[in-house]
C-alpha positions as CSV (number, residue, x, y, z in Angstrom):
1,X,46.9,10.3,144.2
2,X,48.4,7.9,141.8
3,X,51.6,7.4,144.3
4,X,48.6,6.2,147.5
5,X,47.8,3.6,144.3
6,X,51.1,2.5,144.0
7,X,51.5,2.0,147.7
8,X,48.0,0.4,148.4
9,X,48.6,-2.2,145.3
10,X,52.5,-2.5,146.7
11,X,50.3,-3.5,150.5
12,X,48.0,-6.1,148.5
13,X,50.6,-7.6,146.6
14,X,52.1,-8.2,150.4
15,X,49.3,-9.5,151.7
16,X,48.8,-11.6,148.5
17,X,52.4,-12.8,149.1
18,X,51.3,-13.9,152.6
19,X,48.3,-15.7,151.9
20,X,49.7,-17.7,149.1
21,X,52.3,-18.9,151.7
22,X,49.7,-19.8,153.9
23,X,47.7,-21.4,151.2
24,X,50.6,-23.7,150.5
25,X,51.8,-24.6,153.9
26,X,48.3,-26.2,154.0
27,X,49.1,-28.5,151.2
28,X,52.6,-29.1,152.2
29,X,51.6,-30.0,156.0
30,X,48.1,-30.8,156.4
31,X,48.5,-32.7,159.2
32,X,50.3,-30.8,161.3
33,X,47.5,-28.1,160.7
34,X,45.1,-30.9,161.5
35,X,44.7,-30.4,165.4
36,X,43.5,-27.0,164.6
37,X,40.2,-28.2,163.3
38,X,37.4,-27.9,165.6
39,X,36.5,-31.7,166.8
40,X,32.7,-31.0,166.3
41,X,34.1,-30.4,162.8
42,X,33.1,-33.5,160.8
43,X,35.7,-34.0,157.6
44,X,39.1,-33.6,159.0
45,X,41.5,-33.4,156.9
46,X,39.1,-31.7,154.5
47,X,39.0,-28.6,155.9
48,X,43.1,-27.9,156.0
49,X,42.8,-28.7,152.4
50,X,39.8,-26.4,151.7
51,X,41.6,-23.1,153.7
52,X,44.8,-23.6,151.9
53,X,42.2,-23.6,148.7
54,X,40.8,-20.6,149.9
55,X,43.8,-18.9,151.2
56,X,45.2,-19.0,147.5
57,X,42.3,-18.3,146.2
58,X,41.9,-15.2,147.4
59,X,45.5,-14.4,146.8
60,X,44.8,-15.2,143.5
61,X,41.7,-12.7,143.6
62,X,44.1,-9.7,144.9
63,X,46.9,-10.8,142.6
64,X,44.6,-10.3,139.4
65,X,42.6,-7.6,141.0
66,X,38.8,-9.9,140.4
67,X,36.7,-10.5,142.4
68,X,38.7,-8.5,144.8
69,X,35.6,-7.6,147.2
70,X,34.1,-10.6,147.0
71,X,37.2,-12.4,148.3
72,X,38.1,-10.0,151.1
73,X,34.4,-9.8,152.5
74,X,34.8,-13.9,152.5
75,X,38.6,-14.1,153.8
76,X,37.3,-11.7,156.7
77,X,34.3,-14.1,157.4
78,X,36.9,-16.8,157.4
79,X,39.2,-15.3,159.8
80,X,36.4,-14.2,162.3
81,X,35.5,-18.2,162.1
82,X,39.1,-19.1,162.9
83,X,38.9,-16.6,165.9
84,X,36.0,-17.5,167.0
85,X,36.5,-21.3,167.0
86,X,40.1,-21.6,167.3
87,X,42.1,-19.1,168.6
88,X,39.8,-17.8,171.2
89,X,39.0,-21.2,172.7
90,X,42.8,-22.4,172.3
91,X,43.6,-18.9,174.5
92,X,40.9,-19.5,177.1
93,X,42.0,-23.3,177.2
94,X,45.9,-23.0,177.0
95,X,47.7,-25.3,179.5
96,X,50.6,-23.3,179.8
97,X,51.9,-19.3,179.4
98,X,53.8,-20.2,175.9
99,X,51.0,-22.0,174.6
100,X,48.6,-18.9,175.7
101,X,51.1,-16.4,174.0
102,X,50.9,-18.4,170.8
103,X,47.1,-18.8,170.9
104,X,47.1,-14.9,171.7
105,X,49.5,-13.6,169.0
106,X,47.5,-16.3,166.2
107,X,44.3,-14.7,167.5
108,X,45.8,-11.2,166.5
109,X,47.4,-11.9,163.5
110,X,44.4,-13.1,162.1
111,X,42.5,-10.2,163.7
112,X,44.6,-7.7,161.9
113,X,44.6,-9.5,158.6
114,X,40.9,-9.1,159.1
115,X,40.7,-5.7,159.2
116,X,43.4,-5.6,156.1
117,X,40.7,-7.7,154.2
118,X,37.9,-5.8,155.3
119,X,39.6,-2.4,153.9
120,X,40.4,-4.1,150.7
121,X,36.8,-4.9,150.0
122,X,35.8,-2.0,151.1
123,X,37.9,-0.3,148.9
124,X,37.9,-2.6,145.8
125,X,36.2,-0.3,143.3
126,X,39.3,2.1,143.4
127,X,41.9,-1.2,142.7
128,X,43.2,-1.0,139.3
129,X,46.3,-2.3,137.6
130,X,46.4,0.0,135.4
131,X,47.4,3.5,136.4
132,X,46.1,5.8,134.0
133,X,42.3,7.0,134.8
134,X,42.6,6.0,138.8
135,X,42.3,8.1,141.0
């Protein structure tokens, strides 16, 4: 079982790798992120900065294996939010069929990266770094 260990962490380590990117676009470009938040949203700007927070938070989480349930329970809650409230409504409302092919493949991405948080969490009592007494 130890080599499913090394391939699950090698998975994490990915997805860590992906959400710190994420994490940091928000700080580098917050306002091009900006027309994503919901307009009954008060705060604005806020809220770009407080995902990218969270987005490297949680890779931080995965990264040091703490927390690690905690952290993909709330990045799954996140992304459902984002669906919900972004991507479904920018699909629904899309002017055009490239800006609907956008808002769709968003919409799944973040589905998918839902279900990868939601099997981390799950699993988080089996994440160790170290290999010896995992199983």
């Amino acid at each position: 079982m130890k080599q499913y260990h090394i391939i699950s962490r090698i998975a994490i380590y990915l997805l860590t790798i992906v959400l710190f990117a994420f994490g940091v676009f928000h700080f580098l470009h917050p306002h091009d992120l900006l027309v994503f938040v919901p307009g009954f949203m008060p705060g604005g700007i806020i809220w770009v900065y407080f995902v990218g927070a969270a987005f490297i938070l949680v890779a931080l989480s995965f990264l040091t294996n703490k927390m690690v349930k905690l952290a993909g329970y709330l990045l799954a809650i996140l992304l459902i939010i984002f669906i919900v409230s972004i991507h479904i409504p920018n699909y629904l409302n899309a002017g055009d069929k490239e800006m609907k092919q956008i808002a769709l493949i968003n919409l799944l991405k973040d589905t998918a990266i839902v279900g990868f948080a939601l099997h981390v969490a799950a699993g988080a009592h089996h994440q160790k770094l170290h290999l010896e007494d995992s199983d």
